[in-house]
VOMILO-475569 format. One record per atom (N, C-alpha, C): residue in one letter; y, z, x. Coordinates in steps of 0.1 Angstrom, whole numbers, plus 5000, padded with zeros to 4 digits. Layout:
// residues N
AYZX ...
END
This chain:
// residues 431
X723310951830 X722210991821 X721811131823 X721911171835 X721611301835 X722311421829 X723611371833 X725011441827 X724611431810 X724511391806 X724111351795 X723011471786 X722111451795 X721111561788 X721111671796 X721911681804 X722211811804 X722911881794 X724211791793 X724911851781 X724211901767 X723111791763 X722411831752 X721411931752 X721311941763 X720512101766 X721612221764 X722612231776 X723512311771 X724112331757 X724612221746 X724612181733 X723612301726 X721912261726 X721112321722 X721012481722 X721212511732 X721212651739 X722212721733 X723812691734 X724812711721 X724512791712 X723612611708 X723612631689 X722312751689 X721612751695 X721012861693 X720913031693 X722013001704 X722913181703 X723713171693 X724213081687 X724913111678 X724513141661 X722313071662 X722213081649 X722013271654 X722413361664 X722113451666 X722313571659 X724113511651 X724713611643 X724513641628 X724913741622 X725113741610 X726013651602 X727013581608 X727513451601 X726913341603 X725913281614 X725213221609 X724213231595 X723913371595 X722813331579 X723713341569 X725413391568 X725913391557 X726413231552 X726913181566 X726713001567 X725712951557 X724712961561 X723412871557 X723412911545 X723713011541 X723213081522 X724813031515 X725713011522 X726612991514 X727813101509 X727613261518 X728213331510 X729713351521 X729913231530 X730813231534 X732313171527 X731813141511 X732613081509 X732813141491 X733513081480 X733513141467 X732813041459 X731413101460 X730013061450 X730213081442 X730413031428 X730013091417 X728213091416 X727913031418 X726013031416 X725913221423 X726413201432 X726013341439 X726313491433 X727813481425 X728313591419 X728113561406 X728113461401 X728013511381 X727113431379 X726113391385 X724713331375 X723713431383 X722413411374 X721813531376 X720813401387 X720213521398 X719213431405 X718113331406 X717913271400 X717013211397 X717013071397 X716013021404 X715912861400 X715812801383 X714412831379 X714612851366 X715112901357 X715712931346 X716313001334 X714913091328 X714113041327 X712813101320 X712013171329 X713013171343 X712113331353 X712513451353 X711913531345 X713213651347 X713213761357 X714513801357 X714713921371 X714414011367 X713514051378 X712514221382 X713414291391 X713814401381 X714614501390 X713514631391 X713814661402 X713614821404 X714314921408 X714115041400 X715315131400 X714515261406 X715315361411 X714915491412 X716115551406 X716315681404 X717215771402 X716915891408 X718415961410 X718116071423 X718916191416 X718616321412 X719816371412 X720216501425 X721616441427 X722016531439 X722716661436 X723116691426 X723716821422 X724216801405 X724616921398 X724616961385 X726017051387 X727316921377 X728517001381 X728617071372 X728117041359 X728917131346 X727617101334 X727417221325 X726417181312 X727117261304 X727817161299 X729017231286 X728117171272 X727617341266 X726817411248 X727517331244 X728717341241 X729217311227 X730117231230 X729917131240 X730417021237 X729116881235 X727816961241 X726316881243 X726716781254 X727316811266 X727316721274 X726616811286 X726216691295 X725416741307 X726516581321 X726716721334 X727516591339 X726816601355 X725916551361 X725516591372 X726116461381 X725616501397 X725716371403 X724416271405 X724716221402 X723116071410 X723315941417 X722215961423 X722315831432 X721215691424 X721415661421 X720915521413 X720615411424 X719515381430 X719415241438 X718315171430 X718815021434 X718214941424 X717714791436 X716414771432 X716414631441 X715614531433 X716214361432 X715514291424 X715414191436 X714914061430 X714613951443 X715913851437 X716513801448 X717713721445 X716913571450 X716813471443 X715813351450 X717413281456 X718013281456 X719113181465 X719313291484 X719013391480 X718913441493 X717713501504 X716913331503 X716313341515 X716513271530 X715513301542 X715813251547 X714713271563 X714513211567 X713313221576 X713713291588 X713413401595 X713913471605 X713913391618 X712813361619 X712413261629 X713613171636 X714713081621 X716013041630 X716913121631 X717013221628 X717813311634 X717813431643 X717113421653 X716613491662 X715713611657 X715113591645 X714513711641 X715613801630 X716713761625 X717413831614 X716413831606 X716513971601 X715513991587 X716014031574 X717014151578 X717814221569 X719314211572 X720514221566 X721914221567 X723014271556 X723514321555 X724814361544 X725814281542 X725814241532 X727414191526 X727814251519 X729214201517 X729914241506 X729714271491 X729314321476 X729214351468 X729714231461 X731114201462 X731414071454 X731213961457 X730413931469 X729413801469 X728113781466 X727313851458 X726213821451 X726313891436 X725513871428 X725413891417 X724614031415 X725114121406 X724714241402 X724114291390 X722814351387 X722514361372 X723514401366 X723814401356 X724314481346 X723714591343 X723614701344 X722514781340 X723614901340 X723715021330 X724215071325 X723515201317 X724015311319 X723315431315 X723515441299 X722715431289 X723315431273 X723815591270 X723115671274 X724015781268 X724915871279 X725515741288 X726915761294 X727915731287 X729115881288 X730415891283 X731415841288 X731315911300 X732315921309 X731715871323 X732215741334 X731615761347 X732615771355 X732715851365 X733515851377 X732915831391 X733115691400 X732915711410 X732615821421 X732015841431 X731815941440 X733215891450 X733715961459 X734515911470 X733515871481 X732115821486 X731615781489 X730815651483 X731515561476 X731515441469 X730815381478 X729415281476 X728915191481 X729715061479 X730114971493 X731014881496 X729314721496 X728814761498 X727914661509 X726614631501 X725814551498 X724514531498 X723814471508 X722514541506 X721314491519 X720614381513 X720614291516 X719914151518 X718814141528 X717514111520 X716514081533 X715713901531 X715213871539 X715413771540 X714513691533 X713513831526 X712313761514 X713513731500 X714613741502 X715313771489 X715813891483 X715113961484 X715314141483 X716714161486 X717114211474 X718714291475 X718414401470 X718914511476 X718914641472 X720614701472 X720514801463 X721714851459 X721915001458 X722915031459 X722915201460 X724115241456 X724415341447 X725415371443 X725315551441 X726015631437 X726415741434 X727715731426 X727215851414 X728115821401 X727716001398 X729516031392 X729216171388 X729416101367 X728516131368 X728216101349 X728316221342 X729216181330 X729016241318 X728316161308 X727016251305 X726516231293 X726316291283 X725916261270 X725516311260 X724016391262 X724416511253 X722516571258 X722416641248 X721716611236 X720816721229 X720716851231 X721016961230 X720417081237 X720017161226 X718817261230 X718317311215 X718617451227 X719717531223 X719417671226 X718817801219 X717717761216 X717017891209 X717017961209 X716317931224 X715918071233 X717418131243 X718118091240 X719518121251 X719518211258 X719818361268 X720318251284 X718818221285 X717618231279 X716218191289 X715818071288 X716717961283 X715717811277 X715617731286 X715117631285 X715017521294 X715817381287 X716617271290 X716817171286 X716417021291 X716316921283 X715516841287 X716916681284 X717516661289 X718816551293 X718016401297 X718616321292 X717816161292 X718816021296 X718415971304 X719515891313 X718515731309 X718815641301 X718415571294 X718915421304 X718915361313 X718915241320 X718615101311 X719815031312 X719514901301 X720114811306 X720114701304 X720914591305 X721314541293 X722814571295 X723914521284 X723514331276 X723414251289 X723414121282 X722114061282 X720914051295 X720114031292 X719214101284 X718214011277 X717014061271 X715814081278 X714614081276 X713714101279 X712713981283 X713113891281 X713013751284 X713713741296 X714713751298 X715613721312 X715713861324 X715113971317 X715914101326 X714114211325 X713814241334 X712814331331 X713614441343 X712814591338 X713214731346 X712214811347 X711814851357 X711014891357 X711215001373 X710215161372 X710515241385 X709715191397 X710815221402 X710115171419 X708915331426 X709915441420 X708915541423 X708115651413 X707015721419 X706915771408 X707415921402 X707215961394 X707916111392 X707616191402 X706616231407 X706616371413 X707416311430 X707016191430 X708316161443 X710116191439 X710816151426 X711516131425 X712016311424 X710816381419 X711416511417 X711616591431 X710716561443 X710616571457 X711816581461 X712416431463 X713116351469 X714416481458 X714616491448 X715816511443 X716116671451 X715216721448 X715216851454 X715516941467 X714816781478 X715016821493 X716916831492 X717116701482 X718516681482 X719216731474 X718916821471 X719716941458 X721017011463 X722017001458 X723217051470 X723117211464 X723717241454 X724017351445 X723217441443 X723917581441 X722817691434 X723417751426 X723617681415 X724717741405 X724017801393 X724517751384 X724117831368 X722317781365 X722017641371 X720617551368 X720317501377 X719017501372 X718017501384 X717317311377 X717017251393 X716217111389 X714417191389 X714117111375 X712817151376 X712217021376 X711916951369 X711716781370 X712316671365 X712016571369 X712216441368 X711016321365 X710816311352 X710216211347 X710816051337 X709615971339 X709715841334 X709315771326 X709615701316 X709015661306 X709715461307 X708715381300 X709215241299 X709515231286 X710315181277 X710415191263 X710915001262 X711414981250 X711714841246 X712614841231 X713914821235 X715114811222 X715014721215 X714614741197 X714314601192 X715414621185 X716614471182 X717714471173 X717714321174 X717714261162 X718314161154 X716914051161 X715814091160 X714714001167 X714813971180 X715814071187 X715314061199 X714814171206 X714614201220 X714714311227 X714814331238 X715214441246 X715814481255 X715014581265 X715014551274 X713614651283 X715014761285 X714514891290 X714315041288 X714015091300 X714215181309 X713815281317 X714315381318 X713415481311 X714415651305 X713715731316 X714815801318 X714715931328 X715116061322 X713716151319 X714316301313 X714116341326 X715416411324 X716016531333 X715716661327 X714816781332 X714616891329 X715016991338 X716417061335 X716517131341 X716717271337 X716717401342 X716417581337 X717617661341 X717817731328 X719117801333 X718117931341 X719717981351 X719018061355 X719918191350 X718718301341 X719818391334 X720318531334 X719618571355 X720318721353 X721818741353 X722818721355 X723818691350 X724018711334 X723618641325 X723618661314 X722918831306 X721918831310 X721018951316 X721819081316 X722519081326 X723419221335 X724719211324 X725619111323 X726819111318 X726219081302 X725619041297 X725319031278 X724119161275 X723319101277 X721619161268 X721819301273 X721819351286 X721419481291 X722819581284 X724319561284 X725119631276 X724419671263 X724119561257 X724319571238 X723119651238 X721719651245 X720519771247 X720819891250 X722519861262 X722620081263 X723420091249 X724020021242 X724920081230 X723620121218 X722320031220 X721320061209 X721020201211 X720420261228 X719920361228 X721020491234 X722220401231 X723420561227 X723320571214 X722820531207 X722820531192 X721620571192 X720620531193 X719520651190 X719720791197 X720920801207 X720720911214 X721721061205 X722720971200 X723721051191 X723021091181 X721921061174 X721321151163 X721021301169 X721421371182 X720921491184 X722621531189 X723621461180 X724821511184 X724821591173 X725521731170 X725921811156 X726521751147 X726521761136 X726921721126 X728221761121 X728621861128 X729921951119 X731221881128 X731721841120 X733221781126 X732621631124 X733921541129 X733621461131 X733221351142 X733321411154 X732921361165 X731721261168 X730421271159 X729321151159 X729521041146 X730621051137 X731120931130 X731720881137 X732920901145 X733520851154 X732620751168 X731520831170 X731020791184 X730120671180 X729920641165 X729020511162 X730020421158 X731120471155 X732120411151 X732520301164 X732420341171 X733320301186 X732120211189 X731020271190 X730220151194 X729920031185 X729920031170 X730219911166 X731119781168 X732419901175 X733119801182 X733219721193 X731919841199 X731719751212 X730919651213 X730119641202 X729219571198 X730119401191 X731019471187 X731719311176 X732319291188 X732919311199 X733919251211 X732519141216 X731419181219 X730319111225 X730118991215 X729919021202 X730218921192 X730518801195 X732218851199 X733118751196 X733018661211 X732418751218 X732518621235 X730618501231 X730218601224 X729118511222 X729518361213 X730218411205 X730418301196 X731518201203 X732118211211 X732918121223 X732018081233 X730818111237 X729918071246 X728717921235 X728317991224 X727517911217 X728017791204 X727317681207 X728017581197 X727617671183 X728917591174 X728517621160 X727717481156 X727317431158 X726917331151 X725117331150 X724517431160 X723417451163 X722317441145 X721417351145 X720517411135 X719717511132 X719717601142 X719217731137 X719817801152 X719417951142 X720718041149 X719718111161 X720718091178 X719718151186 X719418281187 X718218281191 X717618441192 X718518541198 X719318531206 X720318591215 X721418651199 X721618571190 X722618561180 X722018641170 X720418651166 X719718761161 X719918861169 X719418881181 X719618981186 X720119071183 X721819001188 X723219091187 X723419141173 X723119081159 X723119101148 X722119191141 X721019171145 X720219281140 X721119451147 X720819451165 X721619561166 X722719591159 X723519501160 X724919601151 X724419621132 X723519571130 X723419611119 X722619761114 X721619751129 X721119891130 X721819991132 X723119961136 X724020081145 X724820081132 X725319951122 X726020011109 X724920111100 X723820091095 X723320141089 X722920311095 X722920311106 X723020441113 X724120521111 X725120461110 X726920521108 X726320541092 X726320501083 X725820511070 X725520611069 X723720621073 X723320741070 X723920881083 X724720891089 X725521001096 X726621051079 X727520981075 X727820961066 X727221021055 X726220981049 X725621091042 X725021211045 X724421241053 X724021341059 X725021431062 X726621371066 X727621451068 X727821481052 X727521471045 X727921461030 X727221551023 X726121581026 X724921661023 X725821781024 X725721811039 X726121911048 X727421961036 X728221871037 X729521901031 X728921981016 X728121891011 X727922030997 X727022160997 X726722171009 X726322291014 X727122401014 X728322331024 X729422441024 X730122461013 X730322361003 X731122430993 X730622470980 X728922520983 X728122620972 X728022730981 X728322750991 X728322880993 X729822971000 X730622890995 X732022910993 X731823000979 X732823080981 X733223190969 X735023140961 X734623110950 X736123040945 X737423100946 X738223050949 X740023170952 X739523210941 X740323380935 X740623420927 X739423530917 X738423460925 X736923550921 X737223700922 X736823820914 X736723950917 X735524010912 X735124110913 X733924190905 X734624280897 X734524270888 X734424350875 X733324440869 X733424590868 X732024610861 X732524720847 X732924590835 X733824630822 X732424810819 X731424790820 X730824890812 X730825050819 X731225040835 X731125130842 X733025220839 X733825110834 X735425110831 X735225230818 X734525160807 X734725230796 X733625350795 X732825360803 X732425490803 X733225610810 X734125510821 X735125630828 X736225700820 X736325590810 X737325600799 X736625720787 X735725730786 X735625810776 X734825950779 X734425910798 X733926060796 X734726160799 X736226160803 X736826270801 X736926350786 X736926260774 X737326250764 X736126360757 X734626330760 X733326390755 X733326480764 X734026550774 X733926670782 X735126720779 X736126710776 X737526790771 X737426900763 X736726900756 X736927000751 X735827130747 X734827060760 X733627150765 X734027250771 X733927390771 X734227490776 X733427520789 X733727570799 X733327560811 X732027670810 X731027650820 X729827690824 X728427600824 X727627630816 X726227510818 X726527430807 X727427400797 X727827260790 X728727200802 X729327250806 X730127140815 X729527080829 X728427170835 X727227100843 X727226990838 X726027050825 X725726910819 X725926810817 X727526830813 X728226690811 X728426620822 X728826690831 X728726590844 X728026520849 X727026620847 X725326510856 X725426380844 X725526410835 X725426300823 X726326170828 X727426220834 X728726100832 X728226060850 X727426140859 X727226070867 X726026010868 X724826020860 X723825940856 X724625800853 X725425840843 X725725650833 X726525570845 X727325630857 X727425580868 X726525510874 X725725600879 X724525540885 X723725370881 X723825440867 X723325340858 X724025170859 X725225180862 X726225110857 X725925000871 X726125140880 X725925020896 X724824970898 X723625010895 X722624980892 X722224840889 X723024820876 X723324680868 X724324630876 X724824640881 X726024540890 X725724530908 X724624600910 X724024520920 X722524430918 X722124460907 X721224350904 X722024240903 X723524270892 X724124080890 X724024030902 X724724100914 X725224050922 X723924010929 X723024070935 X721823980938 X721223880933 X721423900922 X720923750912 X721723590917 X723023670916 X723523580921 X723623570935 X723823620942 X723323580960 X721923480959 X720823550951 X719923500955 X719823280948 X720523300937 X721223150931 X721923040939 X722723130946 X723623060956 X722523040969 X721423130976 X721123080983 X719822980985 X718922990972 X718322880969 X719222730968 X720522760962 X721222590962 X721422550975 X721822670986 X721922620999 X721322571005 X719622651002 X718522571008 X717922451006 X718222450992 X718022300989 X719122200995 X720122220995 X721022131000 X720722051015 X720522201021 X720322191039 X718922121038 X717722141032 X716922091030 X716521911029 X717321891021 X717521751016 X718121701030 X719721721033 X719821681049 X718821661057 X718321811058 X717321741070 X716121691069 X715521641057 X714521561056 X715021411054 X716221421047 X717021291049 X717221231067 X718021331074 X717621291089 X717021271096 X715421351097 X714521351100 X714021181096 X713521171084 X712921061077 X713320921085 X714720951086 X715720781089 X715620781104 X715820911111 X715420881126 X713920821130 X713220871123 X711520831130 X711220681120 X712020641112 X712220491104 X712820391116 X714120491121 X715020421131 X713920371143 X713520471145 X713320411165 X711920341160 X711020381148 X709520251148 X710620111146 X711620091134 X712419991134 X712719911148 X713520011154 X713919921167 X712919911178 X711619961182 X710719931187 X710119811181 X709419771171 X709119651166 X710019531168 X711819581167 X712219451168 X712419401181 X712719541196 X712419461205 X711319401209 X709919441202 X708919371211 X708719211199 X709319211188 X709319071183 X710419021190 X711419021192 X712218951196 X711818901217 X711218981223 X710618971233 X709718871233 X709118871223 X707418741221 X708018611219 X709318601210 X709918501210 X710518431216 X711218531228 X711618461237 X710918421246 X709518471250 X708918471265 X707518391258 X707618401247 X705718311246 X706218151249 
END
């Protein structure tokens, strides 16, 4: 008899190290073996109880935000905890077990699913395990580098801000069987993302908020837990290499109006920079979607300048044109001579009315006479010719005149022009 209860003492003592382990509570729950109750029904004693999940979302870094494709692909960590009613269990017989990890494919997992996910790819740190505690509490943890779909309004481009939405649903339950709801609240989740922010790339995390919504289709619906993601480009970069070039090409073009006009050398020098201007063009238009509903201010920008810098080549162009009929009214035509027919035929005939004057004070006479009608003659042929100098040089004046009030006019048009538009285009981007 003694032998006896001793053994069932020893017996007892056993069994009690042994409810010590973590296979003892997977024993008693059953997940030692292949449950279906455990993996493909949802937890619950009842059908008409439904599962309370709680979710957070994390984001850990931001790999890519591709314009013109409208996708946004960052990393996150998603953990989720609902109550599993088949996995409880009193700590008490098991020396105080409270919490434990199993396997993933022995309990059942929401369905829950990002809607405006494209693409998901695993992390190479893949969660293998769930935590089990012993009120029922399963929590889950995952990391996923997602592609999603994302709206983006670039208006304001490189300075905007974008706002990306990570939409949590459950594919099969409804809202009757499945509710979702955040376990934290925003200004934690935006904390928490940030201590953990790996990157310092093109965007910056600015917040993370949460909204509850409800999917109605075909009389039923579907609980909802949307997460906008707001994140900021950051745009000196764009700054140094875009906006600050196409501003020195504006004010080498205001600067060339004090280049000379003669030759061609300031057609040429606006010339060149319209082209430096269309090269920028064309990387802009490989950077920004076409499909945008209105055109970004960055895209005005560039277009107003080159159109200021064509209309500048323009008026160089005329002004060189002006210039040009200046010189050729005060050009003298090939072949031009002075003629003075009345001074010819008086030479011609005053031999003729002196011939046959006999010499002394008749033939004075006659000479002073034939050099008066000289006098006379040049007299009249430098009035024409001033008449005409003075014809030719009023056309010049007027010509050079018109030029440079034509110049004048379009320069002090030009720079009020491009002052107003940088400071409108400045309000628009920065108010």
């Amino acid at each position: 008899m003694y032998l006896l209860c001793l053994f069932t003492a020893l017996l007892g003592i056993v069994q009690a190290l042994s409810n010590c382990s973590y296979q003892a509570v997977q024993e008693y729950l059953g997940l030692d073996k292949d449950n279906i109750k455990m993996t493909s029904l949802r937890p619950v004693f009842n059908w008409k109880t439904p599962t309370f999940v709680s979710a957070d979302l994390y984001i850990s870094s931001i790999t890519e935000v591709n314009e013109k494709a409208q996708t946004f692909s960052p990393l996150v960590f998603l953990e989720m905890g609902w109550v599993n009613e088949f996995t409880k269990w009193n700590p008490a017989d098991f020396c105080g077990i409270t919490v434990m990890s199993v396997p993933k494919e022995m309990l059942w997992i929401p369905d829950v699913i990002v809607m405006e996910n494209i693409r998901t790819e695993f992390s190479t740190q893949e969660a293998l395990f769930l935590k089990v505690q012993s009120t029922g509490i399963v929590a889950f943890a995952q990391a996923y580098i997602m592609t999603t779909a994302c709206k983006m309004d670039l208006y304001r481009f490189p300075f905007d801000t974008q706002s990306c939405t990570f939409t949590l649903q459950s594919t099969l339950h409804n809202i009757e069987e499945f509710r979702i709801d955040a376990y934290s609240n925003a200004s934690m989740l935006t904390l928490s993302s940030k201590e953990i922010f790996q990157n310092q790339g093109e965007w910056d995390l600015v917040c993370i908020n949460m909204s509850k919504t409800h999917l109605q289709s075909n009389g039923r619906q579907w609980d909802q837990l949307t997460y906008t993601i707001t994140i900021k480009r950051r745009p000196l970069l764009y700054v140094v290499i875009f906006l600050l070039p196409i501003l020195y090409f504006l004010v080498l073009d205001l600067a060339s109006f004090f280049i000379a006009d003669d030759g061609g050398e300031k057609i040429s020098f606006k010339v060149t920079l319209l082209l430096a201007i269309s090269v920028l063009l064309l990387i802009l238009h490989d950077m920004l979607p076409s499909t945008s509903h209105r055109l970004p201010l960055i895209g005005v920008y560039c277009s107003v300048i080159f159109t200021f810098t064509a209309v500048s080549l323009l008026e160089t162009i005329l002004v060189t044109f002006l210039k040009t009929r200046v010189t050729q009214a005060t050009a003298k035509p090939p072949g031009e001579t002075m003629t003075v027919p009345a001074l010819q035929n008086t030479g011609e005939r005053a031999p003729q009315s002196c011939s046959d004057m006999s010499t002394g004070s008749n033939g004075e006479s006659c000479s002073i006479t034939v050099l008066q009608q000289i006098i006379t003659e040049l007299q009249k042929a430098h009035q024409h010719l001033s008449t005409t100098e003075t014809f030719k040089q009023r056309k010049t004046s007027r010509w050079t005149k018109i030029a440079q009030v034509t110049d004048k006019t379009f320069f002090v048009i030009y720079v009020n022009g491009v002052m107003l538009f940088l400071q409108q285009i400045w309000q628009a981007w920065f108010s």
